[in-house]
Structures are given as C-alpha cells and as structure tokens.
C-alpha positions as CSV (number, residue, x, y, z in Angstrom):
1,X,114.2,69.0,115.1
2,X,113.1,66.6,112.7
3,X,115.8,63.7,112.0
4,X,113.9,61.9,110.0
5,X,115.1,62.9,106.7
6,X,118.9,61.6,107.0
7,X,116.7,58.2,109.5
8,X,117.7,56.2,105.7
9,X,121.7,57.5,104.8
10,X,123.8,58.3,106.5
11,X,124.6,61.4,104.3
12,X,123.0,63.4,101.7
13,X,123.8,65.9,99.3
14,X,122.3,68.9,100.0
15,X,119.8,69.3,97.2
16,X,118.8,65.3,98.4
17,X,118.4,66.7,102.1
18,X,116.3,70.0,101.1
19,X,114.2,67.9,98.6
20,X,113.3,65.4,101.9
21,X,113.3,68.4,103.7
22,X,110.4,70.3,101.7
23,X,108.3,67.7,100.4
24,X,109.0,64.6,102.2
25,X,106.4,62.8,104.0
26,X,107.8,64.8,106.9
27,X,108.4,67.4,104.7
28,X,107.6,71.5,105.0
29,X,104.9,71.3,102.2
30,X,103.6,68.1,103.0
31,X,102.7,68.7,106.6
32,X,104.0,72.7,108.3
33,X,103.7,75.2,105.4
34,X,101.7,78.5,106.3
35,X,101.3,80.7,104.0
36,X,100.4,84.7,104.6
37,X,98.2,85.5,108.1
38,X,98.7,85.4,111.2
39,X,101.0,82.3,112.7
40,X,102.6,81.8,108.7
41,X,106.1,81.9,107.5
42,X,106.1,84.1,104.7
43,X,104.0,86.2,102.6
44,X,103.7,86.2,98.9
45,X,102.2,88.6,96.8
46,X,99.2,86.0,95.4
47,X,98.0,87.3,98.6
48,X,96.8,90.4,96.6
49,X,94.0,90.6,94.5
50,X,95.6,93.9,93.4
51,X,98.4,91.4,91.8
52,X,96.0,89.0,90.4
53,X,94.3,92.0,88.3
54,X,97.6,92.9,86.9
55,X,98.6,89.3,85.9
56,X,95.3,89.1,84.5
57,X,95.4,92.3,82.8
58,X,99.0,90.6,81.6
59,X,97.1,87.7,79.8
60,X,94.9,89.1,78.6
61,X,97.5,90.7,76.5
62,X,98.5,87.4,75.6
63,X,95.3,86.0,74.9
64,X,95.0,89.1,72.4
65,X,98.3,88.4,70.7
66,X,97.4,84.7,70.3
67,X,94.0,85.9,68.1
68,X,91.7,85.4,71.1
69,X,91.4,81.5,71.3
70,X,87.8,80.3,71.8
71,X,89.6,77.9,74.5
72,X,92.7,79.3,76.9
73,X,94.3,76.8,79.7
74,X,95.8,78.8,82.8
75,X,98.4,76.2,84.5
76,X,99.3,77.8,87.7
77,X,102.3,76.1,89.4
78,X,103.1,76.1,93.2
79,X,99.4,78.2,93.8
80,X,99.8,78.2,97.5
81,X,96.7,78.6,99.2
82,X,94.3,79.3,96.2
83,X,94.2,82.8,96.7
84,X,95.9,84.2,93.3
85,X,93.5,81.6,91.6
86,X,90.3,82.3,93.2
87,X,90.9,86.3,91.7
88,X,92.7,85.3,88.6
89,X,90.6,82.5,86.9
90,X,87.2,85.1,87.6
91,X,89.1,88.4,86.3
92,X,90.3,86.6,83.0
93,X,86.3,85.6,82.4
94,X,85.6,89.1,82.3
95,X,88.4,90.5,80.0
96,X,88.6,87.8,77.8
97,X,85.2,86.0,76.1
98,X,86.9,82.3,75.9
99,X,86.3,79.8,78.1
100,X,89.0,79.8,80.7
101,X,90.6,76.4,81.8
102,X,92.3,77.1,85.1
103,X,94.5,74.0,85.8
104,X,96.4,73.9,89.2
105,X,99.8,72.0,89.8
106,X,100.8,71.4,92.7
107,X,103.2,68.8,95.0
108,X,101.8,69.4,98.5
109,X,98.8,67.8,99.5
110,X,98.1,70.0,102.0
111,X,98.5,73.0,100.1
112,X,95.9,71.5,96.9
113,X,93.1,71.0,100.0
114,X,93.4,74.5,100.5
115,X,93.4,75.4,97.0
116,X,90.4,73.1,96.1
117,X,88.6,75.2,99.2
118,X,89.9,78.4,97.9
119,X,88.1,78.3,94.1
120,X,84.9,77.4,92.5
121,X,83.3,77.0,89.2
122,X,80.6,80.4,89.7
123,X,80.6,81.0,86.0
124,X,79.9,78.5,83.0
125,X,83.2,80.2,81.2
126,X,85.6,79.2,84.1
127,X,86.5,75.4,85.1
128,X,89.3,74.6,87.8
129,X,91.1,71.8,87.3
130,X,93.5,69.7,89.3
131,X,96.6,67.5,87.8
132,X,98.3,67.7,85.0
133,X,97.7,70.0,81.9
134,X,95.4,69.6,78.8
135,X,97.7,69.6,75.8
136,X,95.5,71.0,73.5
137,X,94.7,74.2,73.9
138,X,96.7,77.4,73.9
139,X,98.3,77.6,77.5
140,X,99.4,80.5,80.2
141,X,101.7,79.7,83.1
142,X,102.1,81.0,85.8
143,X,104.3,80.4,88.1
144,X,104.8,83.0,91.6
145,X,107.5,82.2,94.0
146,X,108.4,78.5,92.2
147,X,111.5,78.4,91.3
148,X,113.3,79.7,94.5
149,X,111.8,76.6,96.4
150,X,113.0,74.1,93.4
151,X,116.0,72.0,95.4
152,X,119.8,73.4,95.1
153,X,123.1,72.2,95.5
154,X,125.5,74.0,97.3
155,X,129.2,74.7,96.2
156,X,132.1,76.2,96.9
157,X,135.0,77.5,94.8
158,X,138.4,76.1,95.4
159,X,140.8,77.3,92.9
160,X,139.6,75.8,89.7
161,X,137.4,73.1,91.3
162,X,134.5,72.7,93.2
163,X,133.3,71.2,96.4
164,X,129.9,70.3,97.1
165,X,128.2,70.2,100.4
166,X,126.5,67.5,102.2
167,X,124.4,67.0,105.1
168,X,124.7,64.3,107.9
169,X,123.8,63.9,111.6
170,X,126.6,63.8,114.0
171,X,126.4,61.5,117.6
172,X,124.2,64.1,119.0
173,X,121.7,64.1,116.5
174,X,122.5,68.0,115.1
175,X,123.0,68.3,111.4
176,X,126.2,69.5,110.5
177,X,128.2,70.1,106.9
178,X,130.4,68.2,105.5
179,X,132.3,69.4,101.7
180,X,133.4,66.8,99.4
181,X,134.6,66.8,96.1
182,X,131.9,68.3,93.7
183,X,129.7,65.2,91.3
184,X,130.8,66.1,87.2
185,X,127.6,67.3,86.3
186,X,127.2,69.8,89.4
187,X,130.6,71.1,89.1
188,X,129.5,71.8,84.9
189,X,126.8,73.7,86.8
190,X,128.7,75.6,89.0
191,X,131.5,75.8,86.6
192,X,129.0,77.7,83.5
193,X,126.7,79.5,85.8
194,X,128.8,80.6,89.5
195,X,131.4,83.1,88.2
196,X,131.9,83.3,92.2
197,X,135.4,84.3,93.6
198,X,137.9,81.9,95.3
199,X,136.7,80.7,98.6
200,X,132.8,81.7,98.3
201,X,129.5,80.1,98.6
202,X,126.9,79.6,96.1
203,X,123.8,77.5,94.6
204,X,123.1,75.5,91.3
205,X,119.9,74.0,90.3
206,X,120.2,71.1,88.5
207,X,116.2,70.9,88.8
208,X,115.4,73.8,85.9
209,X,115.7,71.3,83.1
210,X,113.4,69.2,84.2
211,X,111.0,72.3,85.1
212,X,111.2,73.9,81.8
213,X,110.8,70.6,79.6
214,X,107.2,70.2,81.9
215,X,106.3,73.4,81.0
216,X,105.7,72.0,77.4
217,X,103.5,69.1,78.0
218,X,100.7,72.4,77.3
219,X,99.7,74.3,74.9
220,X,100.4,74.5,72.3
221,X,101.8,77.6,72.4
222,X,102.7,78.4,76.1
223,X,103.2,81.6,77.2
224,X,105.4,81.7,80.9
225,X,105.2,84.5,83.6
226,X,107.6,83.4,86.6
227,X,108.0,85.3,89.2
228,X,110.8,85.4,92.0
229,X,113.8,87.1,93.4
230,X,116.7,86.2,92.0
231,X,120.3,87.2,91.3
232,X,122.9,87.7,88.1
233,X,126.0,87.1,87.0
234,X,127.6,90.3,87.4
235,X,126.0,90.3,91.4
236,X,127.6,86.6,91.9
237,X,131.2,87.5,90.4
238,X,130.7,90.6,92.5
239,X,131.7,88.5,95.6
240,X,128.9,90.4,97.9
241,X,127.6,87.0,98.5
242,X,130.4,85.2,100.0
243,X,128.0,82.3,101.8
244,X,125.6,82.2,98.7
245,X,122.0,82.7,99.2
246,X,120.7,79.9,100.7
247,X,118.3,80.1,104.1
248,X,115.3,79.5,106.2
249,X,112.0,81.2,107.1
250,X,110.3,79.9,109.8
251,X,107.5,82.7,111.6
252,X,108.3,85.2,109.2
253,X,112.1,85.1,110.5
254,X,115.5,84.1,108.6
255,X,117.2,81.0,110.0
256,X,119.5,78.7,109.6
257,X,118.4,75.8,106.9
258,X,119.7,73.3,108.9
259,X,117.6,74.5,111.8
260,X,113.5,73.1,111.8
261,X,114.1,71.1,109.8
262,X,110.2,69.8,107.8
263,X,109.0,72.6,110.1
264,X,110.3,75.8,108.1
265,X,110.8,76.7,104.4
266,X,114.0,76.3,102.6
267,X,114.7,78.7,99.9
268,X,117.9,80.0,97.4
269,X,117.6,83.5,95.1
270,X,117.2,82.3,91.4
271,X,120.2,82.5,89.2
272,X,118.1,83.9,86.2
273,X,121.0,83.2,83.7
274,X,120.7,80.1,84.3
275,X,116.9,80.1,84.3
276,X,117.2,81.5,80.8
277,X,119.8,79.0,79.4
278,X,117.1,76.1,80.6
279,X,114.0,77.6,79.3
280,X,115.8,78.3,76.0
281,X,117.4,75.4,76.2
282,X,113.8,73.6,76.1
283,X,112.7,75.4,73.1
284,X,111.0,78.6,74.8
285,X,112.2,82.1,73.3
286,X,113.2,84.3,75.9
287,X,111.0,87.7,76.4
288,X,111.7,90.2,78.7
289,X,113.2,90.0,82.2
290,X,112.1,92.8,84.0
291,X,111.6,94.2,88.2
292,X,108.2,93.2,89.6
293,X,107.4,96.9,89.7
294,X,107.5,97.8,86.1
295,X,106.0,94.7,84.8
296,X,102.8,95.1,87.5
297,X,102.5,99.3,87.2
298,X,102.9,98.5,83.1
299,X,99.6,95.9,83.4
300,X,97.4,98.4,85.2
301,X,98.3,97.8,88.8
302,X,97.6,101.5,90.3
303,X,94.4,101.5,87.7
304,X,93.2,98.2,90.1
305,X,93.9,99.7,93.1
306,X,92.4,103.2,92.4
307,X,89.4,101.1,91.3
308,X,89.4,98.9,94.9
309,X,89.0,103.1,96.8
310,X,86.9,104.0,94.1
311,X,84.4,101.2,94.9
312,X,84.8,102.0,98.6
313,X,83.8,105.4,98.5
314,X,80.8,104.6,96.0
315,X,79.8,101.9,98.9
316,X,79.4,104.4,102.1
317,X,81.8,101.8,103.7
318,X,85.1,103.3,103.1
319,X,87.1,103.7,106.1
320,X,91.2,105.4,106.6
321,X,91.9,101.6,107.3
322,X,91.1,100.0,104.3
323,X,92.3,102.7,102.2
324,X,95.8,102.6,103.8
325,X,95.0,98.8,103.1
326,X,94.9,98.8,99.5
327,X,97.4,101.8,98.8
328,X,99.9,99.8,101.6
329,X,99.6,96.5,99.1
330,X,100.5,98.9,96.4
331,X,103.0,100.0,98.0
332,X,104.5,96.9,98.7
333,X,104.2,95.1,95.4
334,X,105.6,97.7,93.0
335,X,107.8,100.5,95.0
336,X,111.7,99.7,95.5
337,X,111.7,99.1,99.2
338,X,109.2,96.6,99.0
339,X,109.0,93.2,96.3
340,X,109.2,96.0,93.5
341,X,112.7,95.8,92.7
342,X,113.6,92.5,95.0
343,X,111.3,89.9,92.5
344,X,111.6,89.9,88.8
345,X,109.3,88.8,86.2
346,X,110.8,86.6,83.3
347,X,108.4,85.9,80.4
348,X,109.6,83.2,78.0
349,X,106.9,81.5,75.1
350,X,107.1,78.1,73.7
351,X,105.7,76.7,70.0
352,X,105.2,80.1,68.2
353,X,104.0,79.8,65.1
C-alpha cells in the first residue's frame, strides 16, 4: 500500500487523492501503468490495428468535409503505449494526400517513452510530434479511454443536499472514507448533472471544463472523436447504481480504489450529459453520440478485418489461429457482449466556418 499520497494532509477530497493517486510522483501513470499483454491491468481497444483503420477511415471523412487541407494536425490525447499511433498516423498518409502532423499529449512520462519507441517518421508526409499542439492548422482529436481516467468527486444524495467524500489514513495506516458536507461548486455539479435517488452514490467531474477549453488551443477548426464508456441521465435517476461507478483495476481485476493505491488504475463511467454541456459549453457543436459498434462497423471496420484474412491467405502463412485472431478483435470491438455497446463515441467540432 502506498501512503504516500495523504504523507502531506491529513485529508483529501477524493478527486485531490485519485489525482495524487494517478499521476503523482508515486502515481499509477507516472511509475505502475501496464497497458494490454501479458502482466497489464487493462486492455484498450488502441491495441487493434483493426480500430485504428476505422478511426482512420473516420478522418479521413473529416479531412474530406474540411476540403482536404494541404496540412492536417492529429492530437491524440492519453495514447497509451503508441500502439493506436504507430497504425493511425501511417493509415491517414495513405487515404489522405496532406501532410499528416501527428502530435501526442500525454501526462505520464512513462507512458510518452513508450510512445516515442512505438512511432517513427518512415514517410516524408507523416511527422510525430510531442507537446503541445500547433494552432494553425486544421486539427483531429482523438481521444480513446481519456475521460474516464480524468479525476472525480464523489457524492452522495441526502435529501436535497450533498455530501462529498474524502479520503484520510486512520492509526493503522488503511485509508478509510470520511463524508462531509459537499464544496458549493461540487454540489452545483452534482446538483445539474446526478439526478440520483435519495441515499445513492455517484461521481462529478469538475475536470471537463478545463479538458474541453484545451481542446481549442488547435486547429482551427477541431474536429473531436472521444471514446469511453459512460452512463446517462435516465441510467443515474434509474437508481441501478446505488454506490456510483467508481473502481479499480489492478491485473485485469476490479478492486477496491482505495486498495493499491499508485499501483492500480482508478477509473469512474463518463456522465456524457455532462461531457456535452462542457464541450458545448466551450464553443464545440455537438455531433453525434453513438455505441462503439455502429460508429466502427459504419467506418469500414469488417472491410479492415476481411482485408487483414485476405492478406493472410494471399501470403501462404495463414493459420486457424490468426484468423480466429483478427475475427476475435472484431468481435470484441463492435458486437454487444464485447466494448460494442459498453463504449460510446461522441464527436463534437470547434470553429466551423
């Protein structure tokens, strides 16, 4: 157990411990996070190049609809361990004839060693780039499995108010809750967004301001594809999530967030009305919110993976293994007992002229 994050106070809020608790210098990102393979915590879908066609395919759309731009900046935040990149920047060079600036964003040092290993500049029309985005050039961001790792607060109903939870180490060391009276500007949170009944759980993210307003220092215009799993009104009022959504993964296993702490990843479904208030709130105009499965089967998913067995075959190398490979990623990405219906997409575009 890692006591370090509450060695300062001698409480914290709960968004203040699970920001510590992420990317603190003891933090998940900054020194445990493992990402797909064997020995991780979790996998995410940039594992697949079969999802980095389709998202390509996707902006490619984009880059259409925009005129085709000479110049087109990719800003891909939270890019994990490179993989989605290393397939994405390269597919975009050969659907679209622009140069392709491929800008990476990212908090964990760790993580942007791996992503600096995982991508390189193999074609004149393709540069990575790490830090912050260029601001003059029309602008796609992506964004996979972001906003459910952006810190929350915790609340809880009580009548007509709201109590907020905070974390603190009792004599033994353990972390334990404590509920106090909610801060104003959380309980305005809670109080717009969390049509939870009496008594229950649930998560704000006061964070999502802050996101979307960064998403404009590009472009202009930006174009936004974030993905997640996430949750809406009518399923909060719904009471079916009386503790709220919050948890751990740590070796591909749900736990207790107050349990490894800097050693497993801390995560909360996304409330995507409130996701939508923010990025409209910022200037974006809101899109489409859609399941993961009929945005990716819409932008040529099964047409990627049927070309993946196609070029098997063709090789002399195809085995039963890697076909049930590739159709088992399809599988998994797009059908309803897999990500398909659990993540959503929500596209949202800034500056449109």
């Amino acid at each position: 157990m890692n006591t370090s994050v509450l060695s300062v106070r001698d409480e914290l809020s709960f968004g203040q411990f699970m920001e510590l608790a992420l990317y603190g210098d003891d933090g998940y990102y900054t020194r445990a996070v493992s990402i797909g393979g064997k020995g991780s915590d979790f996998y995410t879908a940039a594992q697949s190049p079969l999802f980095a066609q389709a998202l390509a395919n996707a902006l490619t759309e984009q880059w259409d609809a925009w005129g085709q731009p000479t110049e087109l900046q990719v800003v891909e935040y939270g890019g994990g361990q490179g993989e989605l990149a290393a397939v994405l920047g390269p597919a975009l060079v050969r659907l679209c004839s622009g140069t392709i600036t491929y800008t990476l964003v990212d908090r964990s040092r760790r993580l942007q060693t791996f992503q600096a290993n995982a991508v390189h500049d193999e074609d004149t029309r393709l540069h990575y780039h790490f830090g912050e985005p260029r601001t003059d050039v029309p602008t796609c961001v992506v964004a996979n499995e972001v906003l459910d790792a952006l810190p929350v607060e915790r609340v809880r109903r009580v009548g007509d108010s709201w109590q907020q939870a905070y974390v603190k180490l009792d004599s033994q060391g353990h972390y334990q809750w404590m509920w106090q009276s909610a801060d104003a500007s959380i309980a305005s949170l809670a109080d717009q967004f969390l049509p939870i009944p009496d008594g229950t759980i649930g998560e704000v993210c006061p964070g999502l301001a802050r996101f979307f307003a960064r998403l404009t220092a590009g472009g202009p215009p930006v174009f936004a594809l974030l993905i997640d799993y996430g949750i809406d009104r009518e399923e909060w009022a719904s009471g079916i999530r009386p503790q709220g959504t919050l948890r751990g993964y740590y070796q591909h296993q749900v736990t207790d967030v107050l349990d490894h702490v800097g050693a497993q990843d801390i995560t909360a479904d996304v409330n995507w009305d409130h996701v939508r208030n923010a990025a409209e709130s910022a200037g974006f105009q809101f899109r489409f919110l859609e399941s993961q499965g009929t945005y990716l089967m819409s932008h040529g998913i099964a047409d990627a993976c049927q070309t993946r067995l196609t070029a098997l075959a063709s090789s002399g190398l195809e085995s039963v293994k890697q076909r049930l490979g590739w159709s088992g990623q399809l599988k998994q990405l797009v059908m309803p007992g897999g990500m398909g219906e659990r993540f959503q997409v929500f596209g949202c575009e800034w500056n449109v002229t």
